[in-house]
PDB file with SEQRES, HELIX, SHEET and CRYST1 records, atoms N, CA, C and O in Angstrom:
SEQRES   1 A   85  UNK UNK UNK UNK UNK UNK UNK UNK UNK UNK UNK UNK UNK          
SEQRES   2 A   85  UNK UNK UNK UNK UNK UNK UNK UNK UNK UNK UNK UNK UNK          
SEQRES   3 A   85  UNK UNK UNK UNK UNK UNK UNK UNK UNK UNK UNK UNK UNK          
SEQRES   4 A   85  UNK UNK UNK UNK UNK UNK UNK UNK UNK UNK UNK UNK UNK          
SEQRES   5 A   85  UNK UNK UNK UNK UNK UNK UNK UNK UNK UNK UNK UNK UNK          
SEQRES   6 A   85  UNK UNK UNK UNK UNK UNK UNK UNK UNK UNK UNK UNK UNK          
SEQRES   7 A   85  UNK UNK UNK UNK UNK UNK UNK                                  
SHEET    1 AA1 3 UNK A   7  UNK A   9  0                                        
SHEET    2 AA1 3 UNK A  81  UNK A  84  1                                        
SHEET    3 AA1 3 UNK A  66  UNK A  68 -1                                        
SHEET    1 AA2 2 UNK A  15  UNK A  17  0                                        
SHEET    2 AA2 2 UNK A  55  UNK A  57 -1                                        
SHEET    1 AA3 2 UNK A  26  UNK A  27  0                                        
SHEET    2 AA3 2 UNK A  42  UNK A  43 -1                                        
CRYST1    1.000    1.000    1.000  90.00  90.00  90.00 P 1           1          
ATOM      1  N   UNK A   1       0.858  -1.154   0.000  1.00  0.00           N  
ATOM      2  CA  UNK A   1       0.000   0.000   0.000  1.00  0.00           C  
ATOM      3  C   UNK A   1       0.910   1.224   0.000  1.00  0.00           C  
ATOM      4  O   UNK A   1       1.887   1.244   0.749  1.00  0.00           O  
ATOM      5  N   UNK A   2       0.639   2.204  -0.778  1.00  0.00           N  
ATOM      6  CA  UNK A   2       1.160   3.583  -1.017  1.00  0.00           C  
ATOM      7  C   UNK A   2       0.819   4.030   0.481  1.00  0.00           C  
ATOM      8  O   UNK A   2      -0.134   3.729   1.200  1.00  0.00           O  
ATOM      9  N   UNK A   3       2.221   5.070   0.762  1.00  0.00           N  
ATOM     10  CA  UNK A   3       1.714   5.444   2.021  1.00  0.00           C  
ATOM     11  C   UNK A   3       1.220   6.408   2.042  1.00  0.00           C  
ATOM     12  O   UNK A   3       0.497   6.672   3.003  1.00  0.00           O  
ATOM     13  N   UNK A   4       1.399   7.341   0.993  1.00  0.00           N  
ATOM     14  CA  UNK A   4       0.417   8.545   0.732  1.00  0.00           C  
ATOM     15  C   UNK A   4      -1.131   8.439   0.096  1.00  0.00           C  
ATOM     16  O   UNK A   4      -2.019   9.291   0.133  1.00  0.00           O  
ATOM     17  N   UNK A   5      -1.148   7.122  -0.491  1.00  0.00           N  
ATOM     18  CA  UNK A   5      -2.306   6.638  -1.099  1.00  0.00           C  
ATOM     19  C   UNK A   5      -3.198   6.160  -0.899  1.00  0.00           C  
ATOM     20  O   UNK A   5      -4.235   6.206  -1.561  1.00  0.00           O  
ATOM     21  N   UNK A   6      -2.881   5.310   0.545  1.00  0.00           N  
ATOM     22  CA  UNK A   6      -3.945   4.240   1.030  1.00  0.00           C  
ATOM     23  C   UNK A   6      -4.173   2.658  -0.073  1.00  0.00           C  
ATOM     24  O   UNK A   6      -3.451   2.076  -0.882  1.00  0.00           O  
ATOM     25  N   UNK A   7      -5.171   2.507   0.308  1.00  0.00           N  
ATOM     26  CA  UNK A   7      -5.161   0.615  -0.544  1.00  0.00           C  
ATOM     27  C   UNK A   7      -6.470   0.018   0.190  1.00  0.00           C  
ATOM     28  O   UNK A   7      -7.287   0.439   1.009  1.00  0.00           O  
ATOM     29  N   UNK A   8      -6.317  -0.822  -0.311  1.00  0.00           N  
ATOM     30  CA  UNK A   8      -7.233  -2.326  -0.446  1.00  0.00           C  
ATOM     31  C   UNK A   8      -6.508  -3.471   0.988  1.00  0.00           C  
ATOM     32  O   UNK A   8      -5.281  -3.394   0.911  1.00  0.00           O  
ATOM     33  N   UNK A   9      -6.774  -4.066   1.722  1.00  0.00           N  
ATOM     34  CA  UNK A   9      -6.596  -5.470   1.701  1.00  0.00           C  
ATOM     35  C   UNK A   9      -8.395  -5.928   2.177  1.00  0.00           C  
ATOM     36  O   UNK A   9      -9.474  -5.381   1.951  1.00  0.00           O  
ATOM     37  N   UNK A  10      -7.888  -7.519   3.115  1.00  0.00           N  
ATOM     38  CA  UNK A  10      -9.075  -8.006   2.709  1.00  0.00           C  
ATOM     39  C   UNK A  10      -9.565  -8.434   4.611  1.00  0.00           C  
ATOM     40  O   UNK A  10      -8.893  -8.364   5.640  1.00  0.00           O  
ATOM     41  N   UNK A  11     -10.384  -8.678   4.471  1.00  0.00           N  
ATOM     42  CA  UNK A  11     -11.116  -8.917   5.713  1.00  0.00           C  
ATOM     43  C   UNK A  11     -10.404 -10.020   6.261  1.00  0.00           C  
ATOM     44  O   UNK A  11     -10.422 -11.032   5.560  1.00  0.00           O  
ATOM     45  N   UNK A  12      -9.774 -10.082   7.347  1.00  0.00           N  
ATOM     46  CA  UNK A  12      -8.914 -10.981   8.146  1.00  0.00           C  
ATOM     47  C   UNK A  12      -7.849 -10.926   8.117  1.00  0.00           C  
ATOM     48  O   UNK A  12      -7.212 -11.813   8.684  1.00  0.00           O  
ATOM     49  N   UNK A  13      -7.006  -9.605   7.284  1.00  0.00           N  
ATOM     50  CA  UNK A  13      -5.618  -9.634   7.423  1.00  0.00           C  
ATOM     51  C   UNK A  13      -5.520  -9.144   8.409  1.00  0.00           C  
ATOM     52  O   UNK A  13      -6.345  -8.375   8.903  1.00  0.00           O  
ATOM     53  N   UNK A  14      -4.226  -9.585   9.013  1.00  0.00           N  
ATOM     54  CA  UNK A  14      -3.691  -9.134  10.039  1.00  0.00           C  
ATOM     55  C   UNK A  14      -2.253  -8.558   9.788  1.00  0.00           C  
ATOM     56  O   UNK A  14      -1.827  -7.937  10.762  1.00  0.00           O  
ATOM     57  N   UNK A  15      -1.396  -8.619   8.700  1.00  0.00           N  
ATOM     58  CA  UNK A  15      -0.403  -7.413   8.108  1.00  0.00           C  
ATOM     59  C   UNK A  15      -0.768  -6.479   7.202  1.00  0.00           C  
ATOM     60  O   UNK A  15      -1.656  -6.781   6.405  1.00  0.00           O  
ATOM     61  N   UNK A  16      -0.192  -5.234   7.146  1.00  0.00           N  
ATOM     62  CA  UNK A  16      -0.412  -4.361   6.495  1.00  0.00           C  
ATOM     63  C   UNK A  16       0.990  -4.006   5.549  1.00  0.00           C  
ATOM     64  O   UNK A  16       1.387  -2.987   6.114  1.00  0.00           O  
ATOM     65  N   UNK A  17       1.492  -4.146   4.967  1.00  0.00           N  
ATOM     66  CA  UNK A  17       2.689  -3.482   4.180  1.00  0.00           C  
ATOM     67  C   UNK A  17       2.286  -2.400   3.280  1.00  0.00           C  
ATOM     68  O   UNK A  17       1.476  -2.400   2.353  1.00  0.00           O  
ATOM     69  N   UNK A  18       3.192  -1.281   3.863  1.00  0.00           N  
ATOM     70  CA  UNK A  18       3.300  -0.194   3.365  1.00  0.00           C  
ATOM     71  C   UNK A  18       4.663   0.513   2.301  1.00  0.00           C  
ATOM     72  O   UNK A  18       5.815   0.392   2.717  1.00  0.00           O  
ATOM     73  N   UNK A  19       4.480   1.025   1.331  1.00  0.00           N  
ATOM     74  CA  UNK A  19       6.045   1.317   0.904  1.00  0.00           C  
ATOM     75  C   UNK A  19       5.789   2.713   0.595  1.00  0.00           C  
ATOM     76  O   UNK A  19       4.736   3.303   0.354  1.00  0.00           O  
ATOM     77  N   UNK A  20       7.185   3.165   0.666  1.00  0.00           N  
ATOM     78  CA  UNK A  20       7.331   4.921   0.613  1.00  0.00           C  
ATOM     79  C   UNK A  20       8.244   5.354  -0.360  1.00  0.00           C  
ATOM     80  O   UNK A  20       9.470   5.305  -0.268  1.00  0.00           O  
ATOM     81  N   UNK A  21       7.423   5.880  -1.516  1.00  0.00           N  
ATOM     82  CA  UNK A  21       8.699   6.918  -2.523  1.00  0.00           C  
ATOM     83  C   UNK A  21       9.435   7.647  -2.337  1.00  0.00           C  
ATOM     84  O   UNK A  21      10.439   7.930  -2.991  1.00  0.00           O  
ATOM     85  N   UNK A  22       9.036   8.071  -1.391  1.00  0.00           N  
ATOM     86  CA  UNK A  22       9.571   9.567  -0.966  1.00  0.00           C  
ATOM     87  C   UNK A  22      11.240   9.670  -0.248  1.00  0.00           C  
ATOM     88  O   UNK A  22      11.949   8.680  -0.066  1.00  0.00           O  
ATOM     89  N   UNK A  23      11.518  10.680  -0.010  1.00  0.00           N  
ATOM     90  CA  UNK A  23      13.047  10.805   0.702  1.00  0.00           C  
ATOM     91  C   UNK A  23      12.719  11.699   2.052  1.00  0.00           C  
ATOM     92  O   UNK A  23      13.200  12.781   2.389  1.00  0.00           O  
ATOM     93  N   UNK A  24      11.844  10.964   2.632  1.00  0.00           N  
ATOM     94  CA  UNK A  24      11.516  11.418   3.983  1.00  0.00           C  
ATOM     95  C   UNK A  24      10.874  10.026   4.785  1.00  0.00           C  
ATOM     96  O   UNK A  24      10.143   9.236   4.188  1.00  0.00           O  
ATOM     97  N   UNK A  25      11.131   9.915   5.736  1.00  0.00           N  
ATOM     98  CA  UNK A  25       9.997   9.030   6.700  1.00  0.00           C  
ATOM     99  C   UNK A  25       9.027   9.135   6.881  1.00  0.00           C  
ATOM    100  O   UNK A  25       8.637  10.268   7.163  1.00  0.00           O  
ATOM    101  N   UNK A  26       8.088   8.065   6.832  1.00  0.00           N  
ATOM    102  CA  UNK A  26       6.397   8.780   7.120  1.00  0.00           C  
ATOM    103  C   UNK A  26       6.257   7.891   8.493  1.00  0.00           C  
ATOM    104  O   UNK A  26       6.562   6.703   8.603  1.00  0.00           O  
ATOM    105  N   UNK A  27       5.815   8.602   9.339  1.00  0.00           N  
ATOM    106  CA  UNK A  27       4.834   8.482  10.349  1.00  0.00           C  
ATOM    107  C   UNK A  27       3.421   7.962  10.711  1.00  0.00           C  
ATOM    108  O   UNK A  27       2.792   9.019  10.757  1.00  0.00           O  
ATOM    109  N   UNK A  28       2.644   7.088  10.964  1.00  0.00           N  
ATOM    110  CA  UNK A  28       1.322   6.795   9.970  1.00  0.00           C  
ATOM    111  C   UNK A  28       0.403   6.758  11.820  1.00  0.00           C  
ATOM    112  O   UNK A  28       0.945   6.407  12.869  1.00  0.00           O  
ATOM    113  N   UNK A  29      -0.606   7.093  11.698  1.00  0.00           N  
ATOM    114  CA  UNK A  29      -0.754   8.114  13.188  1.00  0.00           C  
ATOM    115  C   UNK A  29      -2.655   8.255  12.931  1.00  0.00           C  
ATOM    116  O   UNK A  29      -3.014   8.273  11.754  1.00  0.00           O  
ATOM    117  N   UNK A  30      -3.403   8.317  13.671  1.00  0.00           N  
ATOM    118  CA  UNK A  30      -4.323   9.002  14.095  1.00  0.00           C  
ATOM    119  C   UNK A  30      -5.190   7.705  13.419  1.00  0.00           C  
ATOM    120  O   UNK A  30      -6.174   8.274  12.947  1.00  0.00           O  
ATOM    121  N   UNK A  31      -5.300   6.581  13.195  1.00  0.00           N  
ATOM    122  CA  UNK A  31      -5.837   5.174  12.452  1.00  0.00           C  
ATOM    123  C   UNK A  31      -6.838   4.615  13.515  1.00  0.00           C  
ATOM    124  O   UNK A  31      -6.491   4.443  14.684  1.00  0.00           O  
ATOM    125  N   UNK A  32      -8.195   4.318  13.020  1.00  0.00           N  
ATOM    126  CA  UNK A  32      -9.227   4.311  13.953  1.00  0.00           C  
ATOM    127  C   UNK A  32      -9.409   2.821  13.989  1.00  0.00           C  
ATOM    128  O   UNK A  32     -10.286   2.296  14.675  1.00  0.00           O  
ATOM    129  N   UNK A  33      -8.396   2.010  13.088  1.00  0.00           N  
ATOM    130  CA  UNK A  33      -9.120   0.486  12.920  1.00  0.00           C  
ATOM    131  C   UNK A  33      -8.445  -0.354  14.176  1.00  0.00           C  
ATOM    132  O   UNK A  33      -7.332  -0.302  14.699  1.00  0.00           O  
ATOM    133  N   UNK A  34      -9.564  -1.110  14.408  1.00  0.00           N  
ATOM    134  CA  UNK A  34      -9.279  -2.132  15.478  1.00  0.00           C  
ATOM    135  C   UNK A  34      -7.905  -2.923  15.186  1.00  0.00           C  
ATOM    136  O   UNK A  34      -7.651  -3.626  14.208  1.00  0.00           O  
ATOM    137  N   UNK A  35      -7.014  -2.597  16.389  1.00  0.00           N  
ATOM    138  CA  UNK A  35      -6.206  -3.661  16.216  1.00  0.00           C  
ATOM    139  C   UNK A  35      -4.455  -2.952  15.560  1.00  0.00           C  
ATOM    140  O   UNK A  35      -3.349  -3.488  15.494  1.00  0.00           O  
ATOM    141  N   UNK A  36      -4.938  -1.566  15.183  1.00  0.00           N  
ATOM    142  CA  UNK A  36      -3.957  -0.708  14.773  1.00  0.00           C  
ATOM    143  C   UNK A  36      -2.862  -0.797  16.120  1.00  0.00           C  
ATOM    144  O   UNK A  36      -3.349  -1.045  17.222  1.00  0.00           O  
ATOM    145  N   UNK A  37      -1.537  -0.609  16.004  1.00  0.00           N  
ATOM    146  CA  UNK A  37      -0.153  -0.655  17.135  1.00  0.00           C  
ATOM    147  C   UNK A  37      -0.677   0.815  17.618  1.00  0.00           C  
ATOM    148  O   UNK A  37      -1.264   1.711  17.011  1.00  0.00           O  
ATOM    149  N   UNK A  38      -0.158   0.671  19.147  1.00  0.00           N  
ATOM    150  CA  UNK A  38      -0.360   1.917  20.353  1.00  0.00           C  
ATOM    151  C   UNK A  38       0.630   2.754  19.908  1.00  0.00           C  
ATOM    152  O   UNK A  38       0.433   3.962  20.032  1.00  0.00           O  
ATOM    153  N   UNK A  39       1.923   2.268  19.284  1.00  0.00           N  
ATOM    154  CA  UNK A  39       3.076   2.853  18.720  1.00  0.00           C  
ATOM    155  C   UNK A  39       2.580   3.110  17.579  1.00  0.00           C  
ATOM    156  O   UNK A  39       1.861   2.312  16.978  1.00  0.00           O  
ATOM    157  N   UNK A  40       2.958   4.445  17.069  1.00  0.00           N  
ATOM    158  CA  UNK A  40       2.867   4.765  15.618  1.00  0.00           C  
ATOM    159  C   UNK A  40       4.042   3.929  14.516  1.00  0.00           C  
ATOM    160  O   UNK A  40       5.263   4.007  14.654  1.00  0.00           O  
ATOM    161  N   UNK A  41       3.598   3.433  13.834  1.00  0.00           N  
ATOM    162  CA  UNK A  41       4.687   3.100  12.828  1.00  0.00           C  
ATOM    163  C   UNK A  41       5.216   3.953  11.864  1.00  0.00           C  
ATOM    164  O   UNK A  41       4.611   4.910  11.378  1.00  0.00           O  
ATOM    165  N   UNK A  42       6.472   3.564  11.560  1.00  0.00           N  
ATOM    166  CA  UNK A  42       7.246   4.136  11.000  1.00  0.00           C  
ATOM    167  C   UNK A  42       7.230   4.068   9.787  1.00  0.00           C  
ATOM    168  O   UNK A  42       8.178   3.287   9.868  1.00  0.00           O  
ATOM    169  N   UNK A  43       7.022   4.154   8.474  1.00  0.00           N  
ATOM    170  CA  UNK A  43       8.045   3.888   6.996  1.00  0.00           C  
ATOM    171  C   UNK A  43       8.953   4.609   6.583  1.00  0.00           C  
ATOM    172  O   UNK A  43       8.929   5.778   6.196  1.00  0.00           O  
ATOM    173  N   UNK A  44      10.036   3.648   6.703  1.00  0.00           N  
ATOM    174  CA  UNK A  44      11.378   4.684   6.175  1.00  0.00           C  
ATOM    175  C   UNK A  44      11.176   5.218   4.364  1.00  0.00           C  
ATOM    176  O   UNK A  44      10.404   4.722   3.543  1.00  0.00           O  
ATOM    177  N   UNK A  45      12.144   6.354   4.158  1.00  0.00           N  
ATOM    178  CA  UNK A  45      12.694   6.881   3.155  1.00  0.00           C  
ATOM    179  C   UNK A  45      13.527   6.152   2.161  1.00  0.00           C  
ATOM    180  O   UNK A  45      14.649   5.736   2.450  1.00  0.00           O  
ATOM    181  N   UNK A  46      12.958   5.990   0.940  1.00  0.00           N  
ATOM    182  CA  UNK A  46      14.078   4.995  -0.039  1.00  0.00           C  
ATOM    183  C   UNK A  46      15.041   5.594  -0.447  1.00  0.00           C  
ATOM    184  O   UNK A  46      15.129   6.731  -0.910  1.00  0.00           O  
ATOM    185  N   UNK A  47      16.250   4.346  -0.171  1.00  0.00           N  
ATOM    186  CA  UNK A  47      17.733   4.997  -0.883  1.00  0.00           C  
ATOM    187  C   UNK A  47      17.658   4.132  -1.968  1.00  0.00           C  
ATOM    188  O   UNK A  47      17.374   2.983  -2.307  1.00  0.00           O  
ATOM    189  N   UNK A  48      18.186   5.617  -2.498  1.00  0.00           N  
ATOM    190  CA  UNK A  48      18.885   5.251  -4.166  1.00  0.00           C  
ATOM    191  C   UNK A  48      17.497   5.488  -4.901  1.00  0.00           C  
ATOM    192  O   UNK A  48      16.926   6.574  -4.995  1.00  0.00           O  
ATOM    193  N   UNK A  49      17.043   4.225  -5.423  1.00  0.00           N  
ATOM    194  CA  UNK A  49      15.795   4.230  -6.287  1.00  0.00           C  
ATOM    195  C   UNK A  49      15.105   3.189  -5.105  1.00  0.00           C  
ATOM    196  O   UNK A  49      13.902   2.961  -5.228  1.00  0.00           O  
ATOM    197  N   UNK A  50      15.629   2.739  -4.296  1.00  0.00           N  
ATOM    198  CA  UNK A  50      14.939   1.347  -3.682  1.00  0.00           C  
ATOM    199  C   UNK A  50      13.887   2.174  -2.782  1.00  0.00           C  
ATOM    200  O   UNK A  50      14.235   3.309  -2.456  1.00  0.00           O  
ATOM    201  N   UNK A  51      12.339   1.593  -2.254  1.00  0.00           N  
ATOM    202  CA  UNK A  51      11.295   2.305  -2.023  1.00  0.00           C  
ATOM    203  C   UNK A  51      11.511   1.534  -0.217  1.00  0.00           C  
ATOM    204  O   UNK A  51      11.615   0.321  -0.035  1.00  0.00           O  
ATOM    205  N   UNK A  52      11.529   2.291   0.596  1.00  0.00           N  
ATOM    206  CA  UNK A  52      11.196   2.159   1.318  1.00  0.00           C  
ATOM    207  C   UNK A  52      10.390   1.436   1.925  1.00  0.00           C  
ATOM    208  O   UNK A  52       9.393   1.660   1.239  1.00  0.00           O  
ATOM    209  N   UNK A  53       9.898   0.390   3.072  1.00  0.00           N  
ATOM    210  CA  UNK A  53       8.802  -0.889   3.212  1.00  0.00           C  
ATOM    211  C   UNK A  53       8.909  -0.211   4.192  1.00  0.00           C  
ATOM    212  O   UNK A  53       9.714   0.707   4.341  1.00  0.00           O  
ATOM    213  N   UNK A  54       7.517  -0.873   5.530  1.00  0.00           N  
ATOM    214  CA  UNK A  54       7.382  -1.395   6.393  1.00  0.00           C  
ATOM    215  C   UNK A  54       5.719  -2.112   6.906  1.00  0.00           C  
ATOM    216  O   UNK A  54       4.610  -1.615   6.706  1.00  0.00           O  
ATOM    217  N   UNK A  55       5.975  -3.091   7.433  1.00  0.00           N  
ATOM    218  CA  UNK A  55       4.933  -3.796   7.679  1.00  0.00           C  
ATOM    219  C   UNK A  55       4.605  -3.652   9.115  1.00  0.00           C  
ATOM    220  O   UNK A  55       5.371  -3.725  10.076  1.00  0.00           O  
ATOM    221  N   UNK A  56       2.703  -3.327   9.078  1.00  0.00           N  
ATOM    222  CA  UNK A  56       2.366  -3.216  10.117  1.00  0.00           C  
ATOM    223  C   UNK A  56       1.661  -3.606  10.158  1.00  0.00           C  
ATOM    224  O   UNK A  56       0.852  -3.380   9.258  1.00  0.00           O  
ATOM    225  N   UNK A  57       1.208  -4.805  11.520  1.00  0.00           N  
ATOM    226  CA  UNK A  57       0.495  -5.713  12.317  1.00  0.00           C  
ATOM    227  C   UNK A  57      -0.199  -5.223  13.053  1.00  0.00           C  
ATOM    228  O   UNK A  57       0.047  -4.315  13.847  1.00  0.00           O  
ATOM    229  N   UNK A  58      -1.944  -6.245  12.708  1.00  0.00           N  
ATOM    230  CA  UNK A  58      -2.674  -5.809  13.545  1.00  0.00           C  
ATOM    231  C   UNK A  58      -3.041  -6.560  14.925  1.00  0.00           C  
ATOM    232  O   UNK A  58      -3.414  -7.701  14.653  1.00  0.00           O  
ATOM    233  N   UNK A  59      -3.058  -6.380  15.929  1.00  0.00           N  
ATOM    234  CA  UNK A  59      -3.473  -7.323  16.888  1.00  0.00           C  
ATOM    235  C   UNK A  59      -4.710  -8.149  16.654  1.00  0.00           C  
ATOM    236  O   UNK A  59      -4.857  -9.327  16.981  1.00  0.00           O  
ATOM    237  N   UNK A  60      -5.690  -7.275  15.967  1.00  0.00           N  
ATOM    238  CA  UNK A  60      -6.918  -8.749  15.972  1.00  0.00           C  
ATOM    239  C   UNK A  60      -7.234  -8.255  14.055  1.00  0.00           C  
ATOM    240  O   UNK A  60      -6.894  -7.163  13.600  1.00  0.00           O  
ATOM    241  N   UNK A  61      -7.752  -9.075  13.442  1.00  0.00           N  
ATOM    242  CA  UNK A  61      -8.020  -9.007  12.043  1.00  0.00           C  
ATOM    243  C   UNK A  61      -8.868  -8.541  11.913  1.00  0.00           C  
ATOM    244  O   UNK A  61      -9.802  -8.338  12.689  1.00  0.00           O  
ATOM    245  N   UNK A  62      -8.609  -8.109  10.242  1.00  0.00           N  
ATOM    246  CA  UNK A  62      -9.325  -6.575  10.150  1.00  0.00           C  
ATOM    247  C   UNK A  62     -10.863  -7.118   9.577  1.00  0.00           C  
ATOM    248  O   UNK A  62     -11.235  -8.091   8.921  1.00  0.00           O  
ATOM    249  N   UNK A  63     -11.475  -6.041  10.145  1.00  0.00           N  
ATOM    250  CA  UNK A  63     -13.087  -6.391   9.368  1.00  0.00           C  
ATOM    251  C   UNK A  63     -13.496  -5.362   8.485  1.00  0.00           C  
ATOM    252  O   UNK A  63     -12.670  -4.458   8.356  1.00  0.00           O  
ATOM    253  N   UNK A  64     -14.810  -5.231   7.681  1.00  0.00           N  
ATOM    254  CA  UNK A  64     -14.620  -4.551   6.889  1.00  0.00           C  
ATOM    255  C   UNK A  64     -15.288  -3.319   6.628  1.00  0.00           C  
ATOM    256  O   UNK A  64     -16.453  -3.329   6.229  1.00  0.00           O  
ATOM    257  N   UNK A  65     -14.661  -2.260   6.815  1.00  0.00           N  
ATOM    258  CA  UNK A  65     -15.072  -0.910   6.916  1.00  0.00           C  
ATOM    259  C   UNK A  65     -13.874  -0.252   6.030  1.00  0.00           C  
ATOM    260  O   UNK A  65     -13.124  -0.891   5.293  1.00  0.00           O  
ATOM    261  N   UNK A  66     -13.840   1.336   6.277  1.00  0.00           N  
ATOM    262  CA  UNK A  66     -12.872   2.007   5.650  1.00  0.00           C  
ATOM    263  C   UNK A  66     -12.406   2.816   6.929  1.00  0.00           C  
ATOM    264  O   UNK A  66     -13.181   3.499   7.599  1.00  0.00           O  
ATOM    265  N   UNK A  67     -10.976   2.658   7.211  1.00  0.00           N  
ATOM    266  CA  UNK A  67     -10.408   3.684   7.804  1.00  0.00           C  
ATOM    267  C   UNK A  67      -9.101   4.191   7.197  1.00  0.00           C  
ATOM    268  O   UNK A  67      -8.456   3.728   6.256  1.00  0.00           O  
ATOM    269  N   UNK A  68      -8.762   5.749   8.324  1.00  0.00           N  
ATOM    270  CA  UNK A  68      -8.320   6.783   7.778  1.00  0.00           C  
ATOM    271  C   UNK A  68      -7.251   6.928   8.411  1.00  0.00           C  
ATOM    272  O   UNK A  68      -7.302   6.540   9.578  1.00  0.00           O  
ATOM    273  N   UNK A  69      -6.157   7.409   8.012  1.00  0.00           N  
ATOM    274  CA  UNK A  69      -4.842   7.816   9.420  1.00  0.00           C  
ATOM    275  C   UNK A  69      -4.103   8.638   8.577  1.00  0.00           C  
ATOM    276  O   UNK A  69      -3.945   8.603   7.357  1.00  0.00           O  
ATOM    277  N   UNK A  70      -3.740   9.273   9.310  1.00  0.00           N  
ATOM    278  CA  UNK A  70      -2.687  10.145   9.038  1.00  0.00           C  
ATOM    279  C   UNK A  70      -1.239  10.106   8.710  1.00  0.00           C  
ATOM    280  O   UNK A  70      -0.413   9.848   9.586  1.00  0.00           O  
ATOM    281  N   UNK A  71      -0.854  10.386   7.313  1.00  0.00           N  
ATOM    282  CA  UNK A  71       1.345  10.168   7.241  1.00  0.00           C  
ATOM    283  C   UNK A  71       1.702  12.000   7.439  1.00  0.00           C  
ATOM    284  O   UNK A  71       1.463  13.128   7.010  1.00  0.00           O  
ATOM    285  N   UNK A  72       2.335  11.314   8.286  1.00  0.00           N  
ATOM    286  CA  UNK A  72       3.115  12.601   8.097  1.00  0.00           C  
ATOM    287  C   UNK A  72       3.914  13.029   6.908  1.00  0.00           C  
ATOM    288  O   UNK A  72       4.193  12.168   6.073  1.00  0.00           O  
ATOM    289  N   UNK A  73       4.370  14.439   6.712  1.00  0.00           N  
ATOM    290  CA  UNK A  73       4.715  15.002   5.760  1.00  0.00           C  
ATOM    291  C   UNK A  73       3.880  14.729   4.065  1.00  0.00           C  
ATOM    292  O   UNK A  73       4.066  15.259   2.969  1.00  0.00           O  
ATOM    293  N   UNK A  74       2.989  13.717   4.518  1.00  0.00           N  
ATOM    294  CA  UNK A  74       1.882  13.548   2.744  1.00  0.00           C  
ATOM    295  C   UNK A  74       1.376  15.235   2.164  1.00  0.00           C  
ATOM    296  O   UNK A  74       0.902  15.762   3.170  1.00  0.00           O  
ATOM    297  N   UNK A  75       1.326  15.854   1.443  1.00  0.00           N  
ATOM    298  CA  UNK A  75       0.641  16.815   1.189  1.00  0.00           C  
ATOM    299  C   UNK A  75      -0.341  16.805   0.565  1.00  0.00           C  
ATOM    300  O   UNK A  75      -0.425  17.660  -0.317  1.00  0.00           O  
ATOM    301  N   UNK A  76      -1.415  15.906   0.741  1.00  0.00           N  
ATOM    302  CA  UNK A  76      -3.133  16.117   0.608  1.00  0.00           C  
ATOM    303  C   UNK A  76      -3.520  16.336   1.600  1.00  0.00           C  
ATOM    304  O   UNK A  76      -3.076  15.919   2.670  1.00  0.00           O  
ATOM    305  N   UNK A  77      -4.750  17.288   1.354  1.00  0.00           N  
ATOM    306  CA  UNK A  77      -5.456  17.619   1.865  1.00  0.00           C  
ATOM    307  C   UNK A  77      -6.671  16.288   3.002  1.00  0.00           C  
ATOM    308  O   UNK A  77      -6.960  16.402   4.193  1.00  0.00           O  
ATOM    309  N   UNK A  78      -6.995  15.436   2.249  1.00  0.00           N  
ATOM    310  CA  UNK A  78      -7.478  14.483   3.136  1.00  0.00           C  
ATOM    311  C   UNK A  78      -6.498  13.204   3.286  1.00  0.00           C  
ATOM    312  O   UNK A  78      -5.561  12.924   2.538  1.00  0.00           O  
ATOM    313  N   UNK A  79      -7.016  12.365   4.636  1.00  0.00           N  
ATOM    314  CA  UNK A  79      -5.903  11.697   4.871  1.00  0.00           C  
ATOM    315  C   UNK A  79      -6.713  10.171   4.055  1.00  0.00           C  
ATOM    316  O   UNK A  79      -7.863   9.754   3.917  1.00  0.00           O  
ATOM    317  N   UNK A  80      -5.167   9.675   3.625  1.00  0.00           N  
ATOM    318  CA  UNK A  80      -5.143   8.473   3.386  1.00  0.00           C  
ATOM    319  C   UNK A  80      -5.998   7.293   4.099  1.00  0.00           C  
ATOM    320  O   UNK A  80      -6.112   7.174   5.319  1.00  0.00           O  
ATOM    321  N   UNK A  81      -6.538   6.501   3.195  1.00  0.00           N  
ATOM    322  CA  UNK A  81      -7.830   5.066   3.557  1.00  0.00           C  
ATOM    323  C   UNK A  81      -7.386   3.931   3.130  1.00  0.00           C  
ATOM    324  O   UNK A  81      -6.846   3.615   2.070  1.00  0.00           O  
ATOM    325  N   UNK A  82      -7.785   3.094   4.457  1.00  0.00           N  
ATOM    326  CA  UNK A  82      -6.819   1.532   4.353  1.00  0.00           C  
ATOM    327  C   UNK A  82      -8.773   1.484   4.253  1.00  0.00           C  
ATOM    328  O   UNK A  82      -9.563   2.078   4.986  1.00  0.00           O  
ATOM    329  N   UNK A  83      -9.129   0.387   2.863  1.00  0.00           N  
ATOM    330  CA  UNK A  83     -10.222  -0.129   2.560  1.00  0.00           C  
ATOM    331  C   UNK A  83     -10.148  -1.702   2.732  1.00  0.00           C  
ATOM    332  O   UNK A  83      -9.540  -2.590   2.135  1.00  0.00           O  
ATOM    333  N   UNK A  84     -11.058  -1.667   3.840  1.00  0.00           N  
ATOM    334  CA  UNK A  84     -11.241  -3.269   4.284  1.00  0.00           C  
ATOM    335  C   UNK A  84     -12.584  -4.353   3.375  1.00  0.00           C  
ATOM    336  O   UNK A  84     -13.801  -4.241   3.520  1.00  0.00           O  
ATOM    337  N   UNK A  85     -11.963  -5.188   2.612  1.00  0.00           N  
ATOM    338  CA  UNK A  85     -13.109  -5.435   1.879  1.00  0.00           C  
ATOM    339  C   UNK A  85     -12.978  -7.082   2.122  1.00  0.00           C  
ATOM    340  O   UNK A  85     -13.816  -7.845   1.641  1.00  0.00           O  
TER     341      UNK A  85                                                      
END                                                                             
């Protein structure tokens, strides 16, 4: 999943992988879905051309709604949607 973009997965995942274009870290913060980390996660900044990952785990699997959270440094106006289908 784009971290400025948001995405798709599916009802019962319990990882999330995120990757980042950018040459900054994103922060991913303010996420209303059950099961989201108390710690904000991190995605690092890609070197070179290589894109940045990180995978984030949910404590209980996801059901299906749409939620919203916040990356830091993204510049849209609304925040990014992890779509639970």
């Amino acid at each position: 999943m784009v971290v400025c973009a948001g995405g798709t997965i599916r009802v019962g995942d319990t990882l999330i992988d995120f990757v980042n274009h950018h040459n900054v870290d994103y922060t991913l913060s303010d996420c209303d879905m059950p099961g989201w980390p108390t710690t904000d996660p991190l995605v690092p900044k890609k070197v070179g051309s290589t894109p940045g990952t990180s995978t984030v785990g949910l404590s209980t699997p996801a059901t299906a709604c749409d939620y919203t959270y916040s990356a830091s440094c993204c510049a849209k106006r609304t925040n990014p949607t992890i779509k639970v289908q």
